[in-house]
Backbone of each chain as ProteinMPNN parsed JSONL, in Angstrom:
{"seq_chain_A": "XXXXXXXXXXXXXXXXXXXXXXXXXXXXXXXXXXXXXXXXXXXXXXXXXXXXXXXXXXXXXXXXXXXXX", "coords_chain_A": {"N_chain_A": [[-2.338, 1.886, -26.15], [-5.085, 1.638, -27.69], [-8.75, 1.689, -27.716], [-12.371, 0.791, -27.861], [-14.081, 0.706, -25.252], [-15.76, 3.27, -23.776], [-18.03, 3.954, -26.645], [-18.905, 0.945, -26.724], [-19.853, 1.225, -23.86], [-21.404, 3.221, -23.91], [-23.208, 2.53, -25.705], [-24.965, 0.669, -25.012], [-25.732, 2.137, -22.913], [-25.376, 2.666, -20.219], [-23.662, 3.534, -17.31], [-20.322, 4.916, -15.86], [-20.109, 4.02, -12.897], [-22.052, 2.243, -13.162], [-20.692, -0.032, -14.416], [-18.034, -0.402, -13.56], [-18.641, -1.471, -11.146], [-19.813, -3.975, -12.103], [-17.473, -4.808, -13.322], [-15.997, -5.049, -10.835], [-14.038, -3.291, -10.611], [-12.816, -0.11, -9.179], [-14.342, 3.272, -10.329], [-12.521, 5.17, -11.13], [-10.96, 3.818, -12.296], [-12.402, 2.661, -14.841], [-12.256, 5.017, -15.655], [-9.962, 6.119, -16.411], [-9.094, 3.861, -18.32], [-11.037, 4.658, -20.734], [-10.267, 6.897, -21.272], [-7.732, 5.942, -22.405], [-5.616, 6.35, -20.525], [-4.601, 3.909, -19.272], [-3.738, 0.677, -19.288], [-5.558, -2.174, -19.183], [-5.122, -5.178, -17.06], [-4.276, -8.62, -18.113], [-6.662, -10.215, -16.873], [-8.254, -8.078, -16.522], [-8.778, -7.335, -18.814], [-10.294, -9.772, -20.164], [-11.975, -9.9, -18.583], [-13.276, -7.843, -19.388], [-13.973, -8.366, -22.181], [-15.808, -10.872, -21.572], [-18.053, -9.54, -20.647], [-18.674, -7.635, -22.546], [-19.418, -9.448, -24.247], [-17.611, -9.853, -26.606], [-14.776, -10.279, -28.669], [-11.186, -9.738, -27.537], [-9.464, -8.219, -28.842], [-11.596, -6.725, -30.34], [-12.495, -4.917, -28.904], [-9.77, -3.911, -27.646], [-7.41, -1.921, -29.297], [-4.558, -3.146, -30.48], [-1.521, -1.49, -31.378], [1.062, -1.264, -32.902], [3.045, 0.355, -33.754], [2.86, 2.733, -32.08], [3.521, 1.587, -29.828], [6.518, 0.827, -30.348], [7.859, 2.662, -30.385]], "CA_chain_A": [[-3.341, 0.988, -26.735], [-6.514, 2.159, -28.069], [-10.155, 0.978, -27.063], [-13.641, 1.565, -27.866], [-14.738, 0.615, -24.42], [-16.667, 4.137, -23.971], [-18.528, 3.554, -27.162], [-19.528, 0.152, -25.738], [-21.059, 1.026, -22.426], [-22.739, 4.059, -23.844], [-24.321, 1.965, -26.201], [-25.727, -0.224, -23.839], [-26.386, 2.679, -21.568], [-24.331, 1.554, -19.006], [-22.714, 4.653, -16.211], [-19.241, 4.321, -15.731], [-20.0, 3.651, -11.645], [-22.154, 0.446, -12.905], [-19.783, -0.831, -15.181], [-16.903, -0.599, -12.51], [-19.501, -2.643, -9.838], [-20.237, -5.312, -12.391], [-16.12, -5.787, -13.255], [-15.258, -5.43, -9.666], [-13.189, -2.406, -10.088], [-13.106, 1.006, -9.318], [-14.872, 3.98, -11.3], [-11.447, 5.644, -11.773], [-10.128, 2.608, -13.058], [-13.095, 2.613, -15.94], [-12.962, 6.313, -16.444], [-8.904, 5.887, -17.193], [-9.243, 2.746, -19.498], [-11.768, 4.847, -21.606], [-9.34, 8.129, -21.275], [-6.359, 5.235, -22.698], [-4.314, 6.393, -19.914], [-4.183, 2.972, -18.673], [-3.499, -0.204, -19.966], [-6.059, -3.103, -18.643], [-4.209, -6.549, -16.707], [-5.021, -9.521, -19.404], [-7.845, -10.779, -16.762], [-9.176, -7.407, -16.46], [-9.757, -7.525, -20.391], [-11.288, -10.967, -20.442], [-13.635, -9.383, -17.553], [-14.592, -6.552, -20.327], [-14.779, -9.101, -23.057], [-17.164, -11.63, -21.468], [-19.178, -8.817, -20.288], [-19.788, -7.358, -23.934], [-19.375, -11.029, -25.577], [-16.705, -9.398, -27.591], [-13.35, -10.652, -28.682], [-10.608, -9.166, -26.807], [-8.59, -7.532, -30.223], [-12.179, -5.947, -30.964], [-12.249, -4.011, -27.992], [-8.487, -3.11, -27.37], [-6.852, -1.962, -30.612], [-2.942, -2.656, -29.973], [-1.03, -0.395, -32.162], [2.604, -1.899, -33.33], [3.877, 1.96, -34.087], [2.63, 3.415, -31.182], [4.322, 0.887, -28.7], [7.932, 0.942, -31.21], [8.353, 4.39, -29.968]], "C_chain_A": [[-4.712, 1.68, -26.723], [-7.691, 1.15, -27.638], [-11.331, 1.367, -27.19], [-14.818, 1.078, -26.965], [-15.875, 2.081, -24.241], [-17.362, 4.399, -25.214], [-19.11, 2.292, -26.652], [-20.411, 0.46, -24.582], [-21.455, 2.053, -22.783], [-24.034, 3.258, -24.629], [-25.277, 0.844, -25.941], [-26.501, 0.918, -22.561], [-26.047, 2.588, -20.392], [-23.672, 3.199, -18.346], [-21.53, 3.566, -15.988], [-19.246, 3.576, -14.063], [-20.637, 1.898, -11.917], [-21.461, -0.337, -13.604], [-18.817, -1.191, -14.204], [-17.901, -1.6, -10.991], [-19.444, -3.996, -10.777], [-18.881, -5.705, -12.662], [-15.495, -5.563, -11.731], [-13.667, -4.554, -9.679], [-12.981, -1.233, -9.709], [-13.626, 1.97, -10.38], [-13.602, 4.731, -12.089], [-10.839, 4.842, -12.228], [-10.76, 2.942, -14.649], [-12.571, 4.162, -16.673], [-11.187, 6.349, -17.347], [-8.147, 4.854, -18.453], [-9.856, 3.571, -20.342], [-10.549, 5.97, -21.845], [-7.701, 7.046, -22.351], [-5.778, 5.741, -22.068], [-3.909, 5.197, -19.093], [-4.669, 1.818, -19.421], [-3.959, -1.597, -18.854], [-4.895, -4.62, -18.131], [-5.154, -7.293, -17.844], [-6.069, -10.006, -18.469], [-8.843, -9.702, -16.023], [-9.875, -7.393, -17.92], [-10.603, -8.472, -20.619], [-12.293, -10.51, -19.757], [-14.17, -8.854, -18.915], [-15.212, -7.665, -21.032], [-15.817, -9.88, -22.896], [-18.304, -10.814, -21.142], [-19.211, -8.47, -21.655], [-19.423, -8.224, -24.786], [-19.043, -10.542, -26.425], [-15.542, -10.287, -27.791], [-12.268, -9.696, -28.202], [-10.161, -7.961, -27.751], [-10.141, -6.651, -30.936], [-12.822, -4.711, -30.049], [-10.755, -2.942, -27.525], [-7.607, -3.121, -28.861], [-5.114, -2.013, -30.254], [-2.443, -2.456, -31.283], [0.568, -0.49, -31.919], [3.544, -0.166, -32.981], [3.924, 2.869, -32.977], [3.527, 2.74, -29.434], [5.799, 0.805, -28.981], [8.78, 1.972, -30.345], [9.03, 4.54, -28.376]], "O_chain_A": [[-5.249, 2.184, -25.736], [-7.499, -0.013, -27.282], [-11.564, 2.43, -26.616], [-15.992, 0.965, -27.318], [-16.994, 1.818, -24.681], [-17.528, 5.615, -25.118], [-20.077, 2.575, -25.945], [-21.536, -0.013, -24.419], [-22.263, 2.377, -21.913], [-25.242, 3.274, -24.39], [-26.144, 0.331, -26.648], [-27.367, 0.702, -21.713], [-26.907, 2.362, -19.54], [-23.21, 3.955, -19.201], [-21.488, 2.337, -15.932], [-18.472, 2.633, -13.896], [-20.24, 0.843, -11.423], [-21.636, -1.536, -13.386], [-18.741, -2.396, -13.967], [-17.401, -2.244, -10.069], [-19.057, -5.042, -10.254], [-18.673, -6.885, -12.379], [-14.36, -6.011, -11.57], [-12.612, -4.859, -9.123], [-12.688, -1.064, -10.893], [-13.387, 1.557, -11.515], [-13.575, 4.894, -13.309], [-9.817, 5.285, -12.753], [-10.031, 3.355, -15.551], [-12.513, 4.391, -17.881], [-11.091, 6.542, -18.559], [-7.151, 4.999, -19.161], [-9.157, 3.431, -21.346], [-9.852, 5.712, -22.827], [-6.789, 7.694, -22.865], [-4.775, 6.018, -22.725], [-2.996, 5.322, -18.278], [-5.716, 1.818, -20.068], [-3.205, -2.045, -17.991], [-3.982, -4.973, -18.878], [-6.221, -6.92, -18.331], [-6.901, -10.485, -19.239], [-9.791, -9.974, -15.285], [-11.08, -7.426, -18.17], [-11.647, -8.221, -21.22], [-13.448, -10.634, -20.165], [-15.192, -9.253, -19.472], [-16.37, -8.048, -20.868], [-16.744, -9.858, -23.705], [-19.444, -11.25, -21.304], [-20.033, -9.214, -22.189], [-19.12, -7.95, -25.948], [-19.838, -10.501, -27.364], [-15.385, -11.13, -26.908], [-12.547, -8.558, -28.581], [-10.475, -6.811, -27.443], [-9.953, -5.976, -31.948], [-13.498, -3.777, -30.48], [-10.699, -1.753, -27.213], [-7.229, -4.153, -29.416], [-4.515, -1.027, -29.825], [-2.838, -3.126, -32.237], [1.189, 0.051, -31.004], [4.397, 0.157, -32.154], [4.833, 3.689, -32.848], [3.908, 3.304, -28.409], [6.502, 0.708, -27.975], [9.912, 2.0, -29.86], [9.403, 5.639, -27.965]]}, "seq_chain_B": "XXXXXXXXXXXXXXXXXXXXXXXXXXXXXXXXXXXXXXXXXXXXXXXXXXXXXXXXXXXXXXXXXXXXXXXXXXXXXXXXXXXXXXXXXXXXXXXXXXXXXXXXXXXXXXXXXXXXXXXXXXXXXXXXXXXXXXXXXXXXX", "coords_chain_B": {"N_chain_B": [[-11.835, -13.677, 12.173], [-9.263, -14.693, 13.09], [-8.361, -11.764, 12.663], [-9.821, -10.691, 14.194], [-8.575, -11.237, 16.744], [-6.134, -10.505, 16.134], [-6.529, -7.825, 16.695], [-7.734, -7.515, 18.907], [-5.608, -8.164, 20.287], [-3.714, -6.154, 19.849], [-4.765, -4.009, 20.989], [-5.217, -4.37, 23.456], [-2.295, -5.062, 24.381], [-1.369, -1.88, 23.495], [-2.7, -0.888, 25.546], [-1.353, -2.325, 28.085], [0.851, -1.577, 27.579], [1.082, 1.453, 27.609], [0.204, 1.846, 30.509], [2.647, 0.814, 31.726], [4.51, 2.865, 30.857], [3.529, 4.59, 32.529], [4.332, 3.991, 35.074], [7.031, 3.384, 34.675], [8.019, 5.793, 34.407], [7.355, 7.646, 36.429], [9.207, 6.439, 37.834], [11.516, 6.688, 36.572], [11.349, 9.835, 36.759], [13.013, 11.129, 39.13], [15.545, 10.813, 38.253], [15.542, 12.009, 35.996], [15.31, 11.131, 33.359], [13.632, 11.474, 30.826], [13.214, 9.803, 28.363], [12.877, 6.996, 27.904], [10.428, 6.36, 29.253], [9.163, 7.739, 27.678], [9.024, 6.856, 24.706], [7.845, 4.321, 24.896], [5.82, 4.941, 25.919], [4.978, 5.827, 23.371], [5.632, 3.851, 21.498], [2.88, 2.486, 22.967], [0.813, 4.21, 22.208], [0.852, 4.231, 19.058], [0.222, 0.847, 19.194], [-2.434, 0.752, 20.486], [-3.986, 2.375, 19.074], [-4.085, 1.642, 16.178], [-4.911, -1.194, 16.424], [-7.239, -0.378, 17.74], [-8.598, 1.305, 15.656], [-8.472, -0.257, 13.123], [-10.452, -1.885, 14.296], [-12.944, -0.581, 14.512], [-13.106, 0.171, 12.094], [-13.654, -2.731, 10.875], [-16.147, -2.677, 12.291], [-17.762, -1.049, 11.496], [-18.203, -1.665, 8.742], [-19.125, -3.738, 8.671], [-21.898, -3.241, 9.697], [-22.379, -2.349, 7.539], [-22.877, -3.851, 4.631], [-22.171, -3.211, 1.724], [-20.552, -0.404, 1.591], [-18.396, -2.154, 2.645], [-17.82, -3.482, 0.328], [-17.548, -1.461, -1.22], [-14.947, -0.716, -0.04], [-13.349, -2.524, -0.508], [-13.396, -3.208, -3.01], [-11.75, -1.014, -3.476], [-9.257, -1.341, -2.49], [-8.308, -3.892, -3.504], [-8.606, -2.782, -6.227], [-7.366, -2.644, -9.072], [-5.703, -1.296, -10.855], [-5.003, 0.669, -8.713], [-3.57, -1.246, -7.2], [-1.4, -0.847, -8.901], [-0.446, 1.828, -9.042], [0.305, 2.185, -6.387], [2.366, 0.144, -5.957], [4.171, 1.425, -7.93], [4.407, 4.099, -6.696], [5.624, 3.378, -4.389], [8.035, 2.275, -5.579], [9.362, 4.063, -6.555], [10.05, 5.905, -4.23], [11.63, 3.756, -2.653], [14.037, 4.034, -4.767], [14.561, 6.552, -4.273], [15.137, 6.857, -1.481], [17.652, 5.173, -1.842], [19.261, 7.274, -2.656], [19.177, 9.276, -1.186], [19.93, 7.956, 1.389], [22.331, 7.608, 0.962], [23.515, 9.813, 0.53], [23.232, 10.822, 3.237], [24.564, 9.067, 4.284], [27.347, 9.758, 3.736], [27.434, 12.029, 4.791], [27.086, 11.868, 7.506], [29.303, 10.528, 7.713], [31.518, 12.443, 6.883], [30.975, 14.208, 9.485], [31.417, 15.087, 12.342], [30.373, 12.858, 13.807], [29.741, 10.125, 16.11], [31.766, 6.849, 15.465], [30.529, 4.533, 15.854], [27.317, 5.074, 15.351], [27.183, 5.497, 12.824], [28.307, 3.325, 11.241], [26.464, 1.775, 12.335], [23.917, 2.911, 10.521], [25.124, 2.232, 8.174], [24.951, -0.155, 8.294], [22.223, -0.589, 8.081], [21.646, 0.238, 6.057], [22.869, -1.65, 4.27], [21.357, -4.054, 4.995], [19.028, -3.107, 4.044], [19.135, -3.081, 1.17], [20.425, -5.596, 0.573], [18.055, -7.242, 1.308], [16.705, -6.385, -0.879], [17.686, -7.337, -2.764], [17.305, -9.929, -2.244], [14.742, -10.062, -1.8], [14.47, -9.729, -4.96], [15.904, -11.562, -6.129], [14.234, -14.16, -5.343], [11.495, -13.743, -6.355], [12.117, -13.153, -9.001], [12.335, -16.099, -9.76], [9.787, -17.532, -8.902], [8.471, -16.151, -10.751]], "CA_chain_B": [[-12.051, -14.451, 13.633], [-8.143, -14.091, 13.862], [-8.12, -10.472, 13.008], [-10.665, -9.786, 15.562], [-8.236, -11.632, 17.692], [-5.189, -9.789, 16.615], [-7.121, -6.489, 16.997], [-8.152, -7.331, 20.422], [-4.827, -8.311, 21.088], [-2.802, -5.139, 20.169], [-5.642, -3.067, 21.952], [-4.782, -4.806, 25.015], [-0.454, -4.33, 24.188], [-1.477, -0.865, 23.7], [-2.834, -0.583, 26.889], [-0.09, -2.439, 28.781], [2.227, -0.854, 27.457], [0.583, 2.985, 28.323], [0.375, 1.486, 32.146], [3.809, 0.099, 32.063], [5.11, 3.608, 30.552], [3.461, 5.845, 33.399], [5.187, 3.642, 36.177], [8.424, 3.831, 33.889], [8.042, 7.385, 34.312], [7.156, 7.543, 38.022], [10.325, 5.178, 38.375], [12.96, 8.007, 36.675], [11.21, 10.704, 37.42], [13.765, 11.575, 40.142], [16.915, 10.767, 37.782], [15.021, 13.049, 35.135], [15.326, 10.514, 32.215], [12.285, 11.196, 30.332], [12.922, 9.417, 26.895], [12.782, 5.772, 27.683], [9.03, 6.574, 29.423], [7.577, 8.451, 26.19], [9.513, 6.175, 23.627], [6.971, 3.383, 25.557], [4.414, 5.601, 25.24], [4.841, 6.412, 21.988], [4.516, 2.65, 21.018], [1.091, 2.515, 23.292], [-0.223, 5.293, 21.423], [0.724, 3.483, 17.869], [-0.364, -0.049, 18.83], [-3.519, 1.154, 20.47], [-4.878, 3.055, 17.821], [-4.27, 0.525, 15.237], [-5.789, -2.2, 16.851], [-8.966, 0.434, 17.662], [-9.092, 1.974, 14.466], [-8.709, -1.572, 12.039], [-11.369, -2.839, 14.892], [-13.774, 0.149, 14.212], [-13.142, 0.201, 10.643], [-14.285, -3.522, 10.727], [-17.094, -2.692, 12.703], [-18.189, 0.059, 10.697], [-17.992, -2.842, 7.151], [-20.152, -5.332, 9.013], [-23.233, -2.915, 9.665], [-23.012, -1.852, 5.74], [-22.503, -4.152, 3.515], [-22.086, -2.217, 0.955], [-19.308, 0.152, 2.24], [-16.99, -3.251, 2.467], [-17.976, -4.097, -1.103], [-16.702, -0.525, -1.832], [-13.474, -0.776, 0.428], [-12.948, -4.41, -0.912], [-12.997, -2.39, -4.541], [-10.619, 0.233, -3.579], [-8.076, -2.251, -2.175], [-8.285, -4.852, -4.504], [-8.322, -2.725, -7.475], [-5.854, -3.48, -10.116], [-4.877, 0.479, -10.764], [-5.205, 1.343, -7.432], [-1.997, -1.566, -6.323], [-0.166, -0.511, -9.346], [-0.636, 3.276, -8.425], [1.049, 2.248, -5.054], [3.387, -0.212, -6.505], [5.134, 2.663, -8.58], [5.022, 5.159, -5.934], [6.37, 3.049, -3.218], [9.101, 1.948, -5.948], [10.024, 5.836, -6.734], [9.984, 6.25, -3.117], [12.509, 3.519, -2.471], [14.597, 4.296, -5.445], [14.775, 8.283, -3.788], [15.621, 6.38, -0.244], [18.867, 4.527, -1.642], [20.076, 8.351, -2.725], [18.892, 9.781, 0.087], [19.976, 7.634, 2.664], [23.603, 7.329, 1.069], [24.186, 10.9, 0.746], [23.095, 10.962, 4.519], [25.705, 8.401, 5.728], [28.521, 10.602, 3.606], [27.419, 13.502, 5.632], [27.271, 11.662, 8.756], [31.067, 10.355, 8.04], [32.394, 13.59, 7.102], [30.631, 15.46, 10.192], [31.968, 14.235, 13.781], [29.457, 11.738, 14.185], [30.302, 8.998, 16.426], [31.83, 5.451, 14.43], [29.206, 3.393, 15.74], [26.434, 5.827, 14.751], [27.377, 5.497, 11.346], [28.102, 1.734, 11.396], [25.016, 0.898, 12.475], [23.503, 3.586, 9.865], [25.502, 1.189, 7.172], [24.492, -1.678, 8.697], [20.795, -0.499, 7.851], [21.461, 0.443, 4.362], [23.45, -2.931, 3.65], [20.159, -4.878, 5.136], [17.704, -2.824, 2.951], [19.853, -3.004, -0.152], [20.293, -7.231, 0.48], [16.916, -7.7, 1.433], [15.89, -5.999, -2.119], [18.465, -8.398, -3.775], [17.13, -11.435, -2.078], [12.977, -10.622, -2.996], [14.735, -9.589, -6.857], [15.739, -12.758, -6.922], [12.569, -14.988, -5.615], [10.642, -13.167, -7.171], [12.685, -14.152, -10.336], [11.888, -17.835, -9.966], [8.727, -17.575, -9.056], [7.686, -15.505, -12.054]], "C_chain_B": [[-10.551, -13.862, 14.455], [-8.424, -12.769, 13.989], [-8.873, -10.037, 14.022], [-9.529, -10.113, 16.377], [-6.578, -10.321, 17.869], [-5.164, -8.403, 16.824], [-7.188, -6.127, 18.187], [-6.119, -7.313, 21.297], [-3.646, -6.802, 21.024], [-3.733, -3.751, 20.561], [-5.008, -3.256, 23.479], [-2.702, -4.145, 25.432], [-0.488, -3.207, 24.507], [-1.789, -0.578, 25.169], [-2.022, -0.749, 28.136], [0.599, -1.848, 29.133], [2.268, 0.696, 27.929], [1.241, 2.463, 29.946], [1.921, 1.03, 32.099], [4.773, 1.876, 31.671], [4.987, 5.152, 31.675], [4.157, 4.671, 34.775], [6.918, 3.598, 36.048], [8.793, 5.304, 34.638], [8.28, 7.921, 35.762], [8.648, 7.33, 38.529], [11.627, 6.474, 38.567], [12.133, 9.234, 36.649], [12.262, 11.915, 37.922], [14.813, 11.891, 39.324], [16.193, 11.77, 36.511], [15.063, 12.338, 33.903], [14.054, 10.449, 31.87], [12.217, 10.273, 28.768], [12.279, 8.246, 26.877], [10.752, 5.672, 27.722], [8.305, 6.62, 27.876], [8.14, 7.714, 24.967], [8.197, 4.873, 24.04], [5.914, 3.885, 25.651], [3.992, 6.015, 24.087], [4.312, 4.859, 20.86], [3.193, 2.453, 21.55], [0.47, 3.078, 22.442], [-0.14, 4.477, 20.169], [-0.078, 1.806, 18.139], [-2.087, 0.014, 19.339], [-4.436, 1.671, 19.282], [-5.011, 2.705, 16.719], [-4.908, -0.275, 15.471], [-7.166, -1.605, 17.004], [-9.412, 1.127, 16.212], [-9.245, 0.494, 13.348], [-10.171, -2.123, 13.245], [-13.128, -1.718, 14.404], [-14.412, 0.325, 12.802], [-14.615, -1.22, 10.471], [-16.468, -2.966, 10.962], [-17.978, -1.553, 11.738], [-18.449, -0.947, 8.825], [-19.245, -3.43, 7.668], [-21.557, -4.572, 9.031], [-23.599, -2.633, 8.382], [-22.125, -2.633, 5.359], [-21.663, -3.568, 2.158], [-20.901, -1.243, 0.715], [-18.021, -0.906, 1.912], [-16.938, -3.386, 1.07], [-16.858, -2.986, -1.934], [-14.741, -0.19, -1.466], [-12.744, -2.095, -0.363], [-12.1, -3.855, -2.488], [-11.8, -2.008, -4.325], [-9.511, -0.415, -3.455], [-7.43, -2.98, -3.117], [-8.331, -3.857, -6.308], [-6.97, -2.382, -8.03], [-5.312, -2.175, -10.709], [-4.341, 0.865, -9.581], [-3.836, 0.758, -6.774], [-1.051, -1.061, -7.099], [0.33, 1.153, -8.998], [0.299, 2.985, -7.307], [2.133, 1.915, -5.166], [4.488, 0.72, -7.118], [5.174, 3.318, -7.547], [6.246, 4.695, -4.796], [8.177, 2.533, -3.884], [9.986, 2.967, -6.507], [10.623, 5.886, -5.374], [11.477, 5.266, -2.535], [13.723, 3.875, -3.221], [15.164, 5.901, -4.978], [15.086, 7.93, -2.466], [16.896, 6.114, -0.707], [19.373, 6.154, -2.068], [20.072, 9.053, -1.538], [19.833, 9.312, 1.387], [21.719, 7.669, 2.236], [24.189, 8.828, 1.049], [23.992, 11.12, 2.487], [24.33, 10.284, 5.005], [26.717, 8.948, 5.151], [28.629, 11.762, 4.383], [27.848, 13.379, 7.064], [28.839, 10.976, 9.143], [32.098, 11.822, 8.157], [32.112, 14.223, 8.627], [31.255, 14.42, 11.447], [31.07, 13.118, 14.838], [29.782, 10.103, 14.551], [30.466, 7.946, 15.261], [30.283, 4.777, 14.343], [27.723, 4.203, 15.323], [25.812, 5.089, 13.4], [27.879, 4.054, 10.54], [26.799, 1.586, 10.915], [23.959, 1.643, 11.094], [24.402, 2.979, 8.371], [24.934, 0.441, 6.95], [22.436, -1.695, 8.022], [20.886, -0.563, 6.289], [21.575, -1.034, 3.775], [22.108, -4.026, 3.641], [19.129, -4.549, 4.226], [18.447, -3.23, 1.652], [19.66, -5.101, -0.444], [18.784, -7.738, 0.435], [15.954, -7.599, -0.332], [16.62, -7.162, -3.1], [17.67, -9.46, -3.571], [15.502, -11.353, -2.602], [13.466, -9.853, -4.484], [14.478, -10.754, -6.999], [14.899, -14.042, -7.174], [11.618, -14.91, -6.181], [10.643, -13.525, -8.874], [12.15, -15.28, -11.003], [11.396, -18.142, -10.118], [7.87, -17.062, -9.911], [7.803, -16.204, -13.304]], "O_chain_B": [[-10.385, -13.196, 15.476], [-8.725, -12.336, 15.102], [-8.575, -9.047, 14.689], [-9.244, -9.087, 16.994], [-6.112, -9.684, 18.814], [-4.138, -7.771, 17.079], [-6.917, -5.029, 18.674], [-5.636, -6.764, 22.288], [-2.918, -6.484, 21.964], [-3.313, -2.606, 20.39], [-4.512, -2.478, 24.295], [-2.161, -3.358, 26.207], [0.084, -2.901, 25.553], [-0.959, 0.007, 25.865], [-1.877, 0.1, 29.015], [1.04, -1.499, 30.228], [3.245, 1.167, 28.512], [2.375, 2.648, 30.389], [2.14, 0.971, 33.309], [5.793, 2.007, 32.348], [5.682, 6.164, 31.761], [4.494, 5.508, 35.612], [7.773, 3.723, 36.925], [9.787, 5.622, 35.29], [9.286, 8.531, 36.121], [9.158, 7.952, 39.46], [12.26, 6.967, 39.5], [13.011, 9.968, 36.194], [12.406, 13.057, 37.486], [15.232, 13.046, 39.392], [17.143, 12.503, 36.237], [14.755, 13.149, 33.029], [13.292, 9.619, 32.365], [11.146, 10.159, 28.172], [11.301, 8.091, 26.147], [9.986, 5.232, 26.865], [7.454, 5.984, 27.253], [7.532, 8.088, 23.964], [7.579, 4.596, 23.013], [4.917, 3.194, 25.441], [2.886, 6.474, 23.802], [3.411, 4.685, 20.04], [2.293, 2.247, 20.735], [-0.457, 2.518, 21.856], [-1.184, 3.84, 20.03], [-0.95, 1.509, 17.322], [-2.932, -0.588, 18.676], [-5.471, 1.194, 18.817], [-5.897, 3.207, 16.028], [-5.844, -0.352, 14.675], [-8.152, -2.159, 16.518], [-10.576, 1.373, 15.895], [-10.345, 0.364, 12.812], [-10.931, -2.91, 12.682], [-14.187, -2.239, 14.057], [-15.57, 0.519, 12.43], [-15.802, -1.076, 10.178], [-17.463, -2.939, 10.238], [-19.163, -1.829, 11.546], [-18.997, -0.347, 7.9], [-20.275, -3.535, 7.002], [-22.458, -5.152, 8.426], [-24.766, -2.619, 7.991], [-20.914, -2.481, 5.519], [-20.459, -3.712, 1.944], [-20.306, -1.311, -0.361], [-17.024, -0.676, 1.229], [-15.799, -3.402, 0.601], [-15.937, -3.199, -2.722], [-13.798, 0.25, -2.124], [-11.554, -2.279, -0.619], [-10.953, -3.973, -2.918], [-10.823, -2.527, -4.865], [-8.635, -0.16, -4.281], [-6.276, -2.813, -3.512], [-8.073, -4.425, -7.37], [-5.906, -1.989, -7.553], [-4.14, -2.291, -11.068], [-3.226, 1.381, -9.502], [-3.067, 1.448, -6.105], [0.032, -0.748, -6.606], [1.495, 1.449, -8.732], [1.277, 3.732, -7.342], [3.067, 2.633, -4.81], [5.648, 0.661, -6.708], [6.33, 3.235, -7.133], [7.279, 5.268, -4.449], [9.19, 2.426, -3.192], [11.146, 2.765, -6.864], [11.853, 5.911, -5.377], [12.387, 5.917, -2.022], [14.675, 4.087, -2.471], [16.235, 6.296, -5.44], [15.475, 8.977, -1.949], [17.692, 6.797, -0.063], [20.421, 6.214, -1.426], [21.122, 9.366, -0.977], [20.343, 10.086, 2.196], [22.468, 7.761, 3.208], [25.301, 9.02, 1.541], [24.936, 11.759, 2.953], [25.039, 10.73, 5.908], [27.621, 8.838, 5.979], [29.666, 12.384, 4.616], [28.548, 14.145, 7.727], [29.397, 10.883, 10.236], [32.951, 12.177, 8.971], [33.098, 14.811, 9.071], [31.465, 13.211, 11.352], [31.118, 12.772, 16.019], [29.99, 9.171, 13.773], [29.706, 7.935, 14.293], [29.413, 4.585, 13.494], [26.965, 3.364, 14.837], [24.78, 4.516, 13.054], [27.761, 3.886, 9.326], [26.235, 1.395, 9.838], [23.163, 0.827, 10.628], [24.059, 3.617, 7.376], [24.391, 0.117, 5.895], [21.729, -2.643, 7.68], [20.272, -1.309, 5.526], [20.738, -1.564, 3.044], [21.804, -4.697, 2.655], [18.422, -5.391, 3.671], [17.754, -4.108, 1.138], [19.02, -5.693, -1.313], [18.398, -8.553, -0.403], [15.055, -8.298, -0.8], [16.055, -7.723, -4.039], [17.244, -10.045, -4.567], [14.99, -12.113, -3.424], [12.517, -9.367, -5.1], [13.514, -11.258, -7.575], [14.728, -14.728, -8.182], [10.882, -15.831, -6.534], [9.778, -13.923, -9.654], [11.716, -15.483, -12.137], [11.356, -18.992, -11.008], [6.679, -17.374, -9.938], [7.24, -15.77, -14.309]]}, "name": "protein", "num_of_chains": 2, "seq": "XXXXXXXXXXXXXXXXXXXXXXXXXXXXXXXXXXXXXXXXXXXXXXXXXXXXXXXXXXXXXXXXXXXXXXXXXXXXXXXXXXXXXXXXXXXXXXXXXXXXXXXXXXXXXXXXXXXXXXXXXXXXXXXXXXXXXXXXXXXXXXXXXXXXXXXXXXXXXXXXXXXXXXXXXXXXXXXXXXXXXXXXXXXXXXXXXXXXXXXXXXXXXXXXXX"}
């Protein structure tokens, strides 16, 4: 699953250490969500989304073809 | 409040149990049986140092804030259990091969019955025990 969380918190300006303080999870958590080697729990995504008052589907792109496989 | 309590209390076990393992010792001595002693010392040393090290830890959280906030993180984060989750479920999954090629070895080789019983008897308990949280786990999901 794709994500344009790192777009997001640069464009806010945002370090990956304070992003991971304000959702209450580790920095290697953030830095592997942005990397897509890991795939957020559904009430770690609602964390992202209410933090950038996004919709969930405009942050995490899920990708039919890529999960088929 | 508890954990202080059950901190204090396997500080104290630990300690017991040390003193109870050098009069052990004292006791056979003479008959030369040293295992039972240092098997009784060997738990002192483990429940001691758990109870002092989780009590230190604490104590070491409470003067910094901050620190706990970051341990609290590390614990609680949601990579960090699945990270463990998988390893510890590789880890058992490489135990049930492990441990069964062990008790074929220990049948073929001249290794007492009851040995190798009881070295069943372990497997059969881990193996059931995984059946029985499969299936609560089941229900409750």
């Amino acid at each position: 699953m794709k994500n344009c969380l790192r777009e997001l918190r640069e464009s806010r300006g945002i370090r990956q250490e304070e992003l991971a303080d304000i959702l209450e999870v580790s920095r290697q958590t953030i830095g592997s969500l942005e990397n897509g080697r890991y795939n957020p729990s559904i009430l770690l995504a609602f964390k992202i989304s209410r933090f950038f008052a996004l919709p969930i589907e405009e942050i995490f792109i899920y990708e039919e073809e890529a999960n088929e496989k | 409040m508890k954990n202080k309590f059950s901190d204090n209390l396997f500080i104290i076990a630990g300690l017991i149990l040390l003193l109870i393992s050098v009069y052990v010792y004292t006791l056979l001595a003479e008959s030369g049986n040293y295992a039972l002693p240092f098997i009784i010392f060997g738990c002192a040393c483990g429940l001691f140092g758990h109870g002092m090290g989780s009590r230190l830890a604490k104590r070491a959280q409470q003067k910094n804030p901050e620190l706990a906030k970051r341990v609290d993180i590390e614990v609680n984060d949601e990579r960090n259990s699945k990270i463990r989750y998988l390893a510890k479920a590789k880890a058992f999954d490489m135990f049930i091969y492990i441990f069964g090629i062990l008790l074929l070895l220990f049948a073929v080789m001249e290794i007492p019955t009851s040995a190798v019983l009881l070295l069943c008897l372990a497997y059969a308990v881990v193996i059931v025990f995984f059946i029985f949280n499969f299936k609560k786990q089941n229900k409750t999901m």
